[in-house]
KELUM-936040 format. One record per residue: residue in three letters; x, y, z of N, C-alpha, C in turn. Coordinates in pm, whole numbers, plus 50000, padded with zeros to 5 digits. Example, Ala and Ser with C-alpha at 12.3 -4.5 7.8 and 13.67 -1.06 7.14 Angstrom:
(ALA (51319 49431 50780) (51230 49550 50780) (51320 49670 50780)) (SER (51285 49775 50708) (51367 49894 50714) (51290 50003 50787)) 
***
This chain:
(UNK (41997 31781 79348) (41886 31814 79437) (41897 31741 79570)) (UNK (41938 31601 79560) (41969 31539 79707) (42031 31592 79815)) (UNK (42151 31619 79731) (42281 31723 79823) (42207 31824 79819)) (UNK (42138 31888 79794) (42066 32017 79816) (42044 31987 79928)) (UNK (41931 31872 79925) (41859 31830 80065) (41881 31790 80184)) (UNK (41976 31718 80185) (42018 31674 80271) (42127 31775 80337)) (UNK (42201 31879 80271) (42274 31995 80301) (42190 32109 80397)) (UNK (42081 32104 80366) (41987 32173 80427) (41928 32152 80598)) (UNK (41937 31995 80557) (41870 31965 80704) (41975 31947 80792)) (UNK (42123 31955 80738) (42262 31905 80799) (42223 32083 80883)) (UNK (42267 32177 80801) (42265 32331 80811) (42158 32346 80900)) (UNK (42064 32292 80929) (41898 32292 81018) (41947 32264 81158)) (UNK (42029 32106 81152) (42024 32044 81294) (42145 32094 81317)) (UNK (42230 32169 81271) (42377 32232 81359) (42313 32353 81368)) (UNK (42226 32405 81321) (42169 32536 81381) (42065 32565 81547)) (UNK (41998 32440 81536) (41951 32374 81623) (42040 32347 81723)) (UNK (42164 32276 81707) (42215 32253 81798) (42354 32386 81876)) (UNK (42327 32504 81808) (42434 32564 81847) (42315 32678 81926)) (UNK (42206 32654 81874) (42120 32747 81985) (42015 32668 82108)) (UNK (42082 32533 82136) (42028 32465 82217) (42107 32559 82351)) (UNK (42013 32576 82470) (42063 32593 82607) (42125 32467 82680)) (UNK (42202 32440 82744) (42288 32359 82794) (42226 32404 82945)) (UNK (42215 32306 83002) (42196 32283 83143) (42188 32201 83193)) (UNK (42271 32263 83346) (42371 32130 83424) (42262 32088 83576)) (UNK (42297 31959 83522) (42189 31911 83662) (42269 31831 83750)) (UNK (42233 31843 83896) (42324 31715 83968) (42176 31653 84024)) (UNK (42231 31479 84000) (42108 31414 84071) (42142 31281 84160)) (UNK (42107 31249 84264) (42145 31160 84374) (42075 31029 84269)) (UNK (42083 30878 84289) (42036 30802 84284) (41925 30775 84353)) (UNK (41863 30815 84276) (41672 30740 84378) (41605 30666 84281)) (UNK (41654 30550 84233) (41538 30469 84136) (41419 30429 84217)) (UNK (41345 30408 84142) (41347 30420 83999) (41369 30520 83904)) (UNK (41357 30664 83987) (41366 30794 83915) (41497 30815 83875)) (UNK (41642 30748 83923) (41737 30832 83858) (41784 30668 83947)) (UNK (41903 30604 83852) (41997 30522 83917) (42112 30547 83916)) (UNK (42247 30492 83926) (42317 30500 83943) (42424 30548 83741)) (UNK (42324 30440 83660) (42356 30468 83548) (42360 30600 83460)) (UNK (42260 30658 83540) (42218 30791 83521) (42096 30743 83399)) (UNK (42012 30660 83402) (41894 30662 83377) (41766 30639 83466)) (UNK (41657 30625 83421) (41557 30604 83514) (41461 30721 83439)) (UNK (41325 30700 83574) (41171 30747 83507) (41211 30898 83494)) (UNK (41285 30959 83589) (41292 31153 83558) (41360 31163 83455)) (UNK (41480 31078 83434) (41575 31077 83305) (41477 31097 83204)) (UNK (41414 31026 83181) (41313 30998 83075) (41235 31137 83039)) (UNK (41162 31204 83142) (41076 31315 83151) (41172 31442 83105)) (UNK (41331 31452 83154) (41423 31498 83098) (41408 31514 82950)) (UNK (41417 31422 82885) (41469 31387 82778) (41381 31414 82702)) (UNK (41237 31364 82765) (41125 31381 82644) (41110 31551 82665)) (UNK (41092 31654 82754) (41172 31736 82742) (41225 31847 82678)) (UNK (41355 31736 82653) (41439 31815 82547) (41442 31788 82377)) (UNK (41327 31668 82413) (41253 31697 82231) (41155 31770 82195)) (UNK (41092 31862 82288) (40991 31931 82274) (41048 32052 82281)) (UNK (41179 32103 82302) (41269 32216 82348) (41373 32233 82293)) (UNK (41444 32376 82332) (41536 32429 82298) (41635 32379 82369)) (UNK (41673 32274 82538) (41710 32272 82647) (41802 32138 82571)) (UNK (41893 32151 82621) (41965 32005 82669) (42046 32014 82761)) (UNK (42029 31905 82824) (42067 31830 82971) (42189 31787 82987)) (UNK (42286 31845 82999) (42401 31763 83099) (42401 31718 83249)) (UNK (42372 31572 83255) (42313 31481 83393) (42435 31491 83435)) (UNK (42467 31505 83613) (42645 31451 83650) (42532 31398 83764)) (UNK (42525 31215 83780) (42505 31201 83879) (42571 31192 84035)) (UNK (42527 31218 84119) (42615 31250 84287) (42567 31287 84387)) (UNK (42602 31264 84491) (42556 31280 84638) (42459 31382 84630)) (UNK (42373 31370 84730) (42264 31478 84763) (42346 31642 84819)) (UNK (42419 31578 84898) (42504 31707 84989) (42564 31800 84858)) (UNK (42621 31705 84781) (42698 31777 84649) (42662 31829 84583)) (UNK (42514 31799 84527) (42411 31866 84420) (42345 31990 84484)) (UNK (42343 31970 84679) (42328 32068 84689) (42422 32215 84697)) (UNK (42541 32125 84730) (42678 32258 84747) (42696 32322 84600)) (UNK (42669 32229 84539) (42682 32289 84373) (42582 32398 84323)) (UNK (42488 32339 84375) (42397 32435 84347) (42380 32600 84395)) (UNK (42430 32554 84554) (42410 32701 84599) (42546 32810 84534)) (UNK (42626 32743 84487) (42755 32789 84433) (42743 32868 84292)) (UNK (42582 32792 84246) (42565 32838 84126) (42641 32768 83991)) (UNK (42696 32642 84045) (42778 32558 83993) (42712 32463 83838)) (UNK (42582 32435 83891) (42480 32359 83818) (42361 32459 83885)) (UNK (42278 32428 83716) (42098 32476 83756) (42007 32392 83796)) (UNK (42029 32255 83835) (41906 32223 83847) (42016 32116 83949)) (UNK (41857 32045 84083) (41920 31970 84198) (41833 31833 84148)) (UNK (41832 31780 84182) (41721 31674 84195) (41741 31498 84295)) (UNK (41632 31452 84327) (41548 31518 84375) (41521 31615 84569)) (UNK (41439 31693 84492) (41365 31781 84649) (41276 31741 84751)) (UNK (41262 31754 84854) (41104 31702 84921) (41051 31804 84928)) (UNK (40987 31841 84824) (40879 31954 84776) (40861 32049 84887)) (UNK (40883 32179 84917) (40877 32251 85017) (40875 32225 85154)) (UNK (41020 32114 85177) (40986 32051 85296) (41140 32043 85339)) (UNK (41245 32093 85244) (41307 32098 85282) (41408 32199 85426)) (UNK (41532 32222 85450) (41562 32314 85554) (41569 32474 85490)) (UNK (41508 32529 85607) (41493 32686 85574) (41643 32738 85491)) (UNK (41732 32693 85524) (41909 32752 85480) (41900 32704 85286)) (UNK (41836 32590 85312) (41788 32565 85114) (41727 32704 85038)) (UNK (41608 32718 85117) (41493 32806 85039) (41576 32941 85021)) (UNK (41744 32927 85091) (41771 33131 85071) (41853 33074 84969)) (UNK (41856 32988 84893) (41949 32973 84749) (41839 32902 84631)) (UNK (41750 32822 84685) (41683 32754 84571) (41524 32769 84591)) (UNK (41484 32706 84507) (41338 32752 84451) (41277 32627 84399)) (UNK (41167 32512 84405) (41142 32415 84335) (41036 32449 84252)) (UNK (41039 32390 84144) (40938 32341 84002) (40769 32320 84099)) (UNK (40712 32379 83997) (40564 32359 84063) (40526 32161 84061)) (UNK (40626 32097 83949) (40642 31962 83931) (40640 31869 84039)) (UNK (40564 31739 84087) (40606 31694 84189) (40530 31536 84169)) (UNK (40633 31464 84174) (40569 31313 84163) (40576 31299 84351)) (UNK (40457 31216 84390) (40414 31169 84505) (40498 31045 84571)) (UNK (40573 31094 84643) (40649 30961 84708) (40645 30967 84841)) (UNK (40689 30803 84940) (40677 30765 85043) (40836 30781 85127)) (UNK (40806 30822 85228) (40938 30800 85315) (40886 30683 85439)) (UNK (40999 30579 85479) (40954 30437 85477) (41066 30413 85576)) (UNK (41057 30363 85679) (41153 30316 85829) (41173 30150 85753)) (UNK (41276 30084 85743) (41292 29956 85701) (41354 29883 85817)) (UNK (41305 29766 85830) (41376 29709 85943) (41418 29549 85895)) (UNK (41477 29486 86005) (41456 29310 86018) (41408 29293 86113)) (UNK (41374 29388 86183) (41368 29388 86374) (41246 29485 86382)) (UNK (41115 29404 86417) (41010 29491 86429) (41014 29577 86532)) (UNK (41106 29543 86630) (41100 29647 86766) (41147 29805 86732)) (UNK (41241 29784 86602) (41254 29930 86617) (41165 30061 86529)) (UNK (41034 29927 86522) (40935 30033 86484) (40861 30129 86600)) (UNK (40896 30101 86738) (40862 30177 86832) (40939 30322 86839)) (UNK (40900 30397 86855) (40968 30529 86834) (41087 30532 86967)) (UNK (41055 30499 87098) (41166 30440 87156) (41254 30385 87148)) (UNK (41270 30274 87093) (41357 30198 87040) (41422 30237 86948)) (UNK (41362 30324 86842) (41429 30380 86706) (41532 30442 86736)) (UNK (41493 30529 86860) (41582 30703 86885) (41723 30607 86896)) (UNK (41727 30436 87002) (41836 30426 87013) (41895 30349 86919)) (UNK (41905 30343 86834) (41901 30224 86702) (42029 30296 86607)) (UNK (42061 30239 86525) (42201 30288 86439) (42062 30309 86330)) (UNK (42057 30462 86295) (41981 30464 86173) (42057 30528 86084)) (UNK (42015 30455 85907) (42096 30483 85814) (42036 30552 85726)) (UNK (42109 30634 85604) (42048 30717 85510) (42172 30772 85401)) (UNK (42119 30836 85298) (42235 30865 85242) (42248 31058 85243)) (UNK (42401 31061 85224) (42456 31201 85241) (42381 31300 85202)) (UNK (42323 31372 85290) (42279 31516 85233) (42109 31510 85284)) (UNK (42084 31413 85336) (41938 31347 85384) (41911 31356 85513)) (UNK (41981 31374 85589) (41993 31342 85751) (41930 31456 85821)) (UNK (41975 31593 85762) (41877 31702 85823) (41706 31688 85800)) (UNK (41688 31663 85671) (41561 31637 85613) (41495 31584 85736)) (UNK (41525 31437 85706) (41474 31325 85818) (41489 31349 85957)) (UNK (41579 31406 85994) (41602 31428 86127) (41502 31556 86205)) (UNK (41429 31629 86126) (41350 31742 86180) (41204 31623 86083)) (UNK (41164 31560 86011) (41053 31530 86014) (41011 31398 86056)) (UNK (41138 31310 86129) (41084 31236 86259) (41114 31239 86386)) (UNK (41152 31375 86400) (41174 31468 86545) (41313 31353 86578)) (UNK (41358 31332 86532) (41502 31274 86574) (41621 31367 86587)) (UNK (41717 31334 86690) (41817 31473 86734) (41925 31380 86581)) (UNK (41960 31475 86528) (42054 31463 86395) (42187 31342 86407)) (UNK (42236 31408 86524) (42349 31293 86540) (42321 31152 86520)) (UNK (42188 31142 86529) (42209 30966 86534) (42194 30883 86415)) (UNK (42194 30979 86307) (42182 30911 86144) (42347 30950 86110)) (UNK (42347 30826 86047) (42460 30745 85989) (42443 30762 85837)) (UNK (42490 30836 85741) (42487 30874 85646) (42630 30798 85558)) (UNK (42566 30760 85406) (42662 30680 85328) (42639 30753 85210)) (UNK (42784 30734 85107) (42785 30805 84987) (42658 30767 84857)) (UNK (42637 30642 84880) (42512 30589 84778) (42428 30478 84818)) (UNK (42337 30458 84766) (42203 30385 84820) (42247 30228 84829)) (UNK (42360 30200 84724) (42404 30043 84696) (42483 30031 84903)) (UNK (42578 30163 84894) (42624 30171 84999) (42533 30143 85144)) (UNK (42437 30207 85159) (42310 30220 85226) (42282 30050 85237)) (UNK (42251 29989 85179) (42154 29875 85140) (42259 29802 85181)) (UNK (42396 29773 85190) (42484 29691 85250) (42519 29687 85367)) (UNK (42537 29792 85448) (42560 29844 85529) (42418 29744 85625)) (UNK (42306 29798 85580) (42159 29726 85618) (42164 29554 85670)) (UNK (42191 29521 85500) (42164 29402 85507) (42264 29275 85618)) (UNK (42384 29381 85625) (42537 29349 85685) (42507 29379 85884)) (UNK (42344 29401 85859) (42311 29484 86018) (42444 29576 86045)) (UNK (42514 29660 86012) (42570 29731 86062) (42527 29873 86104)) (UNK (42357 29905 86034) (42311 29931 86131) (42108 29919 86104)) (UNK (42080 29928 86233) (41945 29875 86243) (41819 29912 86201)) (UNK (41861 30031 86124) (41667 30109 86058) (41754 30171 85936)) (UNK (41680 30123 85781) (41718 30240 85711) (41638 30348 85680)) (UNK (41625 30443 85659) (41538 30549 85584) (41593 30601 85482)) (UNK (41476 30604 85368) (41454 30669 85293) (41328 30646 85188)) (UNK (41350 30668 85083) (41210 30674 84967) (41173 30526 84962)) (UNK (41064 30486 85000) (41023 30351 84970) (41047 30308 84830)) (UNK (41026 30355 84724) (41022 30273 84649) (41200 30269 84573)) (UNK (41256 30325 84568) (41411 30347 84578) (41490 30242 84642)) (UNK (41418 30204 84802) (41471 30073 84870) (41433 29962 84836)) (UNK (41321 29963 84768) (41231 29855 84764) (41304 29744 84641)) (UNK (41296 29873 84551) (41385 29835 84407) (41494 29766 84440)) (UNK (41581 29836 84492) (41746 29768 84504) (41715 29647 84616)) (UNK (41610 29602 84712) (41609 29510 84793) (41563 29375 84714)) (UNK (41473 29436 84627) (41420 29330 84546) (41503 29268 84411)) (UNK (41597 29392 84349) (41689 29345 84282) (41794 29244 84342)) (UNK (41878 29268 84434) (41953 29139 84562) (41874 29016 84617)) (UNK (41795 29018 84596) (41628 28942 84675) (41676 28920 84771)) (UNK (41652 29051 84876) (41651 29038 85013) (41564 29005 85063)) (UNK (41538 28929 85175) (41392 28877 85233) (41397 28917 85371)) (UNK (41256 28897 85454) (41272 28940 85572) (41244 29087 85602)) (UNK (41271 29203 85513) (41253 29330 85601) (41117 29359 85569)) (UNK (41135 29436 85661) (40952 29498 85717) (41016 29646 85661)) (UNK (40892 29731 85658) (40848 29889 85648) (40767 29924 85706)) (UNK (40753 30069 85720) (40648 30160 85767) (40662 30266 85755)) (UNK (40543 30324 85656) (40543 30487 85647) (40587 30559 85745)) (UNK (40672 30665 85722) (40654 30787 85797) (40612 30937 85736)) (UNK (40559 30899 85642) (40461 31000 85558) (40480 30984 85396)) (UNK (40398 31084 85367) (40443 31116 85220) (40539 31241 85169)) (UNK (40650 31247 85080) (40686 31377 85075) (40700 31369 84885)) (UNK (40665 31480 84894) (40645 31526 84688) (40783 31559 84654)) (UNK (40828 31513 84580) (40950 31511 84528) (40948 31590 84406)) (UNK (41039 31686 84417) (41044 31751 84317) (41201 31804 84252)) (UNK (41215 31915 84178) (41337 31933 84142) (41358 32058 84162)) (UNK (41439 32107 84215) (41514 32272 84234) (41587 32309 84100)) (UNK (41562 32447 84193) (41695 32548 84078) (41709 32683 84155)) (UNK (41816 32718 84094) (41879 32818 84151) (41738 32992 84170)) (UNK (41786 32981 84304) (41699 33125 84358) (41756 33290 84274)) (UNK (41730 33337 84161) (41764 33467 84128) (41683 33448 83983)) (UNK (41694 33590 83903) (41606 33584 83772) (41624 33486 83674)) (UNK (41773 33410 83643) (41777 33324 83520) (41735 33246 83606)) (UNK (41716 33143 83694) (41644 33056 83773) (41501 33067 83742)) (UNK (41422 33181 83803) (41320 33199 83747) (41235 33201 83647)) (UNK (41289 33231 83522) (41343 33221 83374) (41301 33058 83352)) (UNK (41401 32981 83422) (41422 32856 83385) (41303 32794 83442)) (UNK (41295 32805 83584) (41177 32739 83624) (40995 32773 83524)) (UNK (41001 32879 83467) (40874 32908 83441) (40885 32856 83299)) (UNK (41001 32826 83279) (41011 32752 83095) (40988 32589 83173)) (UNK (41021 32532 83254) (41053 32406 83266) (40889 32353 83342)) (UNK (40828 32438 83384) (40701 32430 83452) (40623 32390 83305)) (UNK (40613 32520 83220) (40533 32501 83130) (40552 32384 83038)) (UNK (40677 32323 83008) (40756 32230 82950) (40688 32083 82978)) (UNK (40690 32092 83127) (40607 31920 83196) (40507 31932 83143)) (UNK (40426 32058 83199) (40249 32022 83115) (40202 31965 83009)) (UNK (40317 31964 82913) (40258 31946 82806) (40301 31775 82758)) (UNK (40381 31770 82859) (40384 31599 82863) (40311 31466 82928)) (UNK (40310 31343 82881) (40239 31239 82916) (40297 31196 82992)) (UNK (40278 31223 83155) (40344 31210 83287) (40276 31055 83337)) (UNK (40178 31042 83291) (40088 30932 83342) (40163 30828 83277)) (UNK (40202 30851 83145) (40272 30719 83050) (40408 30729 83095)) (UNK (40496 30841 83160) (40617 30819 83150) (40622 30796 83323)) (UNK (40584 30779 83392) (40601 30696 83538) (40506 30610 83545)) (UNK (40431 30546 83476) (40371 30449 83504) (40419 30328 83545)) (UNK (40531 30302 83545) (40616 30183 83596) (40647 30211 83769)) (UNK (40590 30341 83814) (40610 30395 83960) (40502 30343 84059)) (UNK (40406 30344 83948) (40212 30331 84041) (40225 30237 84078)) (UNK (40263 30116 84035) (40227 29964 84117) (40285 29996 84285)) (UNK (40392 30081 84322) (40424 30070 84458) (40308 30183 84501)) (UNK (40282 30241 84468) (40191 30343 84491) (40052 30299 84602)) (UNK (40013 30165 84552) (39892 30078 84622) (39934 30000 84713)) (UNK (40054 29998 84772) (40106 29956 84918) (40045 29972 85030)) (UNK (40009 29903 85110) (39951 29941 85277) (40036 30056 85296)) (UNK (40056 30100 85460) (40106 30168 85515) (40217 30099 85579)) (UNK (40226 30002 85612) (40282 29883 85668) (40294 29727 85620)) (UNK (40448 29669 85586) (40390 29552 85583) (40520 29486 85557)) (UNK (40549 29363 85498) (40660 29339 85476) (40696 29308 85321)) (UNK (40793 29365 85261) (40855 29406 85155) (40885 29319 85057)) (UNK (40760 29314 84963) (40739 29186 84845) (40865 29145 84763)) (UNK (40912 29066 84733) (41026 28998 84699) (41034 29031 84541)) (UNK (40905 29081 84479) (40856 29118 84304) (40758 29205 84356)) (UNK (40730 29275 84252) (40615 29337 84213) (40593 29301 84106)) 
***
């Protein structure tokens, strides 16, 4: 009767697993949501997920530019992360984002308060990582050429700290993390808005398909318990200089 039993549930979970959907995601490093390890808070939302589902996840983490060339190629289904309908019009004729969207900050970092003047900025070496520069460059009216783009955020953050060049941008709490992990001291911030971060997928019917399974999929999860390690940056001024802990 054991071997019965246990034969059964063997026969259960290879059945399970040969009618699981496989889907390929590319995702940039933005911790806390996704690091370099390929874990973090979305990993998580992933995962929990794919215990409530038919879905499993093959993560390849990589450049923003890449997740997006992949994507429009049809290469991988899913991008992550998006700035929630904010991205460039040439995106929206290949992809489509999740009604999903955790609330995040985009954040000017300095050592040098002067180049919080918008004058001063335009002439400043500003940094960011690959695939980001159009984004930023049409939503702080900056002409494109003058962002300095690096393959990863560790890259980004050296480059900074090395002054090689003088403003970084990107997701506050993403910089904040890796500044505070090095215990960098000294830099300042300042909002330059909020943008909702979300996750794409491919523009045509299995896209659609996917997005309206993956929509209904979040709802039914405890989003409050699985980023709650996000909210403490959440109650930040607008301005200020960049706590050494949280």
């Amino acid at each position: 009767m054991k071997f019965a039993f246990w034969l059964g549930i063997l026969i259960n979970g290879l059945s399970f697993s040969c009618l699981a959907e496989k889907i390929y995601i590319g995702m940039e490093p933005f911790p806390p949501f996704v690091n370099a390890q390929g874990n973090g808070l979305t990993i998580d939302m992933l995962h929990a997920i794919e215990d409530i589902s038919d879905l499993e996840f093959d993560i390849e983490i990589m450049t923003y530019a890449r997740a997006k060339h992949q994507l429009k190629h049809n290469r991988i289904d899913i991008i992550g992360h998006t700035p929630k309908d904010l991205e460039t019009p040439s995106f929206y004729q290949y992809a489509q984002e999740l009604d999903w969207i955790v609330e995040t900050t985009s954040d000017i970092f300095v050592f040098d308060h002067q180049y919080f003047d918008l004058g001063k900025l335009k002439n400043g070496r500003i940094g960011t990582t690959l695939g980001n520069a159009d984004f930023l460059a049409k939503q702080m009216d900056i002409p494109r050429d003058k962002f300095i783009q690096t393959a990863t955020m560790r890259q980004l953050i050296d480059m900074f700290v090395k002054r090689r060049i003088d403003v970084l941008v990107f997701e506050r709490v993403s910089v904040m993390t890796l500044l505070q992990e090095q215990k960098i001291t000294g830099v300042y911030y300042q909002s330059i808005g909020k943008v909702p971060a979300s996750l794409g997928v491919y523009k045509n019917a299995s896209g659609d398909e996917l997005k309206k399974k993956l929509d209904g999929l979040i709802k039914q999860l405890p989003l409050d318990e699985i980023f709650s390690g996000y909210l403490k940056y959440t109650i930040l001024p607008e301005k200020g200089k960049v706590p050494i802990v949280m």
